[in-house]
C-alpha positions as CSV (number, residue, x, y, z in Angstrom):
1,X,13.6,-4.0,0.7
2,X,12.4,-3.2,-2.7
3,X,13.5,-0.3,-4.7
4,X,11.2,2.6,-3.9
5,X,8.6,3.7,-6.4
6,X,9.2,7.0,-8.8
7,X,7.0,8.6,-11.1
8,X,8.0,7.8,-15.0
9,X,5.3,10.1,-16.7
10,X,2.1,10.3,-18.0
11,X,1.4,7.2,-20.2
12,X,0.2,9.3,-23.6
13,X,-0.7,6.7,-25.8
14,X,-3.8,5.6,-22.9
15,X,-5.2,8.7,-22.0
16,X,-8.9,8.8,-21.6
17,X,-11.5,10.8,-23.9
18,X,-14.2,13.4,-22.3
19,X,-17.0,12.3,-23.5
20,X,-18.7,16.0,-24.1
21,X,-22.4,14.9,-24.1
22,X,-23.0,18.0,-21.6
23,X,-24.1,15.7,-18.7
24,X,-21.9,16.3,-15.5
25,X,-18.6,15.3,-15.5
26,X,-18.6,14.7,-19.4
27,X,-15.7,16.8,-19.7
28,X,-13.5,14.5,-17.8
29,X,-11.2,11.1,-18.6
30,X,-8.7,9.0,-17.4
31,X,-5.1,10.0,-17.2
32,X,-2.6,7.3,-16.7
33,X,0.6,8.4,-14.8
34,X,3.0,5.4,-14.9
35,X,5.4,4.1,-12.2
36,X,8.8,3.2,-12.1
37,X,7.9,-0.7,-11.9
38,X,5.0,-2.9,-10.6
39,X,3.3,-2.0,-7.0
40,X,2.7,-5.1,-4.8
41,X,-1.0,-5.0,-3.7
42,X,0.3,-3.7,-0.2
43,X,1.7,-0.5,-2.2
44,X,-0.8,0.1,-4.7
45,X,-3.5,0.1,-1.4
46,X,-1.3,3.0,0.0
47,X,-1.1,4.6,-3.1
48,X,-4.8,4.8,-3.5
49,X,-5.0,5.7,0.4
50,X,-3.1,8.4,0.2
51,X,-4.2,10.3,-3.0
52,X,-7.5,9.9,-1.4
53,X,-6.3,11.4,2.2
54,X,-3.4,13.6,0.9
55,X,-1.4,15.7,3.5
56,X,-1.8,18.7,1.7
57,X,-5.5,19.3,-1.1
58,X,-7.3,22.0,-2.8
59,X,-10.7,22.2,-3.4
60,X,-10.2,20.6,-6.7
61,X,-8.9,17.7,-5.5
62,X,-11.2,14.3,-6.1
63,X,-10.4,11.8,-3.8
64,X,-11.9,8.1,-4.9
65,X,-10.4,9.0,-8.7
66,X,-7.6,6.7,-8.5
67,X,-6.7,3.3,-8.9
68,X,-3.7,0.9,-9.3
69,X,-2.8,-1.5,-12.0
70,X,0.2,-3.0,-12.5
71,X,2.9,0.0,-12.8
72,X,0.2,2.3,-13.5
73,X,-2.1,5.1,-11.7
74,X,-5.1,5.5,-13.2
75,X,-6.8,8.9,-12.1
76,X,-10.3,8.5,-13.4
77,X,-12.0,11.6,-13.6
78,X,-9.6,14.4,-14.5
79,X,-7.8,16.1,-17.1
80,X,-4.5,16.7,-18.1
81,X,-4.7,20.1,-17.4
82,X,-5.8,19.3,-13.9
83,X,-3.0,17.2,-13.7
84,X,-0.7,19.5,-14.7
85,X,-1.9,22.0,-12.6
86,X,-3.4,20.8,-9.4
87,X,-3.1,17.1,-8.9
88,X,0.8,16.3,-9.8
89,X,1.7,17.6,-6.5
90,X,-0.6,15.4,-5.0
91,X,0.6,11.7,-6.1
92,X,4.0,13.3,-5.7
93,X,3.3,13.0,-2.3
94,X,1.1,10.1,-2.4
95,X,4.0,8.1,-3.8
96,X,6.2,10.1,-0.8
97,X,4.3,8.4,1.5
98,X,3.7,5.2,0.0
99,X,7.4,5.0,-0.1
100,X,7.7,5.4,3.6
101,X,5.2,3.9,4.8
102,X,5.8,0.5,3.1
103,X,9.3,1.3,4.0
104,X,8.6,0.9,7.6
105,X,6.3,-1.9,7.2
106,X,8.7,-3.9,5.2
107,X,11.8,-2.7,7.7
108,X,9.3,-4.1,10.6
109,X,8.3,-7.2,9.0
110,X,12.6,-8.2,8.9
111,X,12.7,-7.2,12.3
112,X,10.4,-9.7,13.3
113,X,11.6,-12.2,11.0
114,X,14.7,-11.5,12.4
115,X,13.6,-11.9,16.1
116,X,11.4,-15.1,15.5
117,X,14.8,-16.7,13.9
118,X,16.6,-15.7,17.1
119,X,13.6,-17.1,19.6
120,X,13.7,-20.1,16.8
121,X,17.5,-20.9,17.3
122,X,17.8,-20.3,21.1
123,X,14.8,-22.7,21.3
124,X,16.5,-25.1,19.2
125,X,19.9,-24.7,21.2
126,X,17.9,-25.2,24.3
127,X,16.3,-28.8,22.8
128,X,19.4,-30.2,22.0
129,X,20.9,-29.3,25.1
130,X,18.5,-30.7,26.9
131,X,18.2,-33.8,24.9
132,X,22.0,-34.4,25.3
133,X,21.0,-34.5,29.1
134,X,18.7,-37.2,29.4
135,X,19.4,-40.6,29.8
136,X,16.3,-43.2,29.0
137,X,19.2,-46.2,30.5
């Protein structure tokens, strides 16, 4: 099971710029918030899932802002004020339930590994009993 993902900080040195040209929006920039280590695809899909369908949102709250790369979240369209104030409780929880629900996908996956190696070796017990039963003579 891999280790489960934490939130490190806000990566300072690749924060966005606004780009203040007065069009809609112009105000806001990327914000980088990095993760303990590298999401598989699997958990960086959840990640994104669940910003964008938190349990808990406030009207300021801009689902289809975030993306995944590497050990990063990239919320595009924000501001570290926003951040600060309204959206650090949401990937808090995003990375809650990232963290449980590839938990439980990865703790299913073994079980069935685990079960198809059972069926696997009672099948193979079965052949070689069997085989030790015939007699081509």
């Amino acid at each position: 099971m891999p280790e489960p993902i934490s939130i490190v900080g806000i990566d300072t040195e690749n924060v966005g710029h606004p780009r203040n040209d007065g069009t809609r929006g112009s105000g806001l920039y990327a914000v980088p918030v990095k993760l303990s280590r590298v999401l598989s695809a699997r958990e960086a899909e959840l990640l994104v899932h669940f910003w964008d369908h938190p349990t808990s949102w406030s009207t300021m709250h801009r689902p289809g802002i975030a993306s995944v790369s590497g050990s990063t979240l990239f919320l595009d369209g924000t501001t570290m004020e926003e951040v600060r104030d309204i959206h650090v409780s949401t990937v808090r929880g995003a990375v809650a339930a990232t963290n449980a629900e590839y938990g439980a996908e990865v703790t299913a996956q073994e079980r069935a590994r685990s079960a198809e190696d059972v069926r696997r070796a009672v099948h193979e017990a079965e052949v070689l009993k069997v085989a030790g039963e015939i007699r081509f003579d």
